[in-house]
C-alpha positions, 0 to 999 in steps of 0.5 A, a space after each residue: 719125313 722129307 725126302 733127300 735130293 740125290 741130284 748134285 749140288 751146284 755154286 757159282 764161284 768167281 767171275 765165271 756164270 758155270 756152276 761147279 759142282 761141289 764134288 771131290 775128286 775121291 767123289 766123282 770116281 764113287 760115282 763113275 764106278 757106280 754106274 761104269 765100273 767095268 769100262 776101261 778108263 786107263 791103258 799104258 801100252 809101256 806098262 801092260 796096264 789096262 785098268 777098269 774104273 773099279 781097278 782104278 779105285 782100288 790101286 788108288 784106295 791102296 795107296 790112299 791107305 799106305 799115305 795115311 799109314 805114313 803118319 802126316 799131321 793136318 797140313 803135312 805135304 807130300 809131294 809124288 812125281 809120277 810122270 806118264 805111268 798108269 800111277 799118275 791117275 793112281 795118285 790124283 785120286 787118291 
């Protein structure tokens, strides 16, 4: 049996010679919290919020969820204003 790569997978795209890597965003969360789970990734002093990686994931998770309960057809937009709050990170990985 042949023995899957774990190692990312990488493209050239464009003008540039970087490679990007061919990750969601949803993605490159997974694997931050696989390997720093505990590490603090959002403070917002307004709010009293201290998220860990793994806090991050969940709220982000929960509202993810309550989107697709909305009901949106392929295509569908939504557009969210989150400003300057600890929801703003929320919402870009949903």
């Amino acid at each position: 049996m042949a023995q899957q790569s774990t190692s990312p997978s990488y493209y050239l795209h464009g003008t540039s010679h970087i490679p990007l890597m061919g990750v969601t965003v949803g993605g490159l969360l997974g694997r931050t919290v696989a390997r720093l789970a505990e590490n603090v990734t959002r403070i917002v002093p307004s709010q009293d919020v201290r998220w860990a990686n793994a806090d991050l994931t969940r709220e982000a998770d929960q509202l993810a969820t309550g989107l697709i309960a909305m009901g949106p057809d392929p295509g569908d937009r939504i557009g969210i204003r989150a400003s300057n709050l600890a929801e703003a990170a929320e919402v870009a990985h949903a």
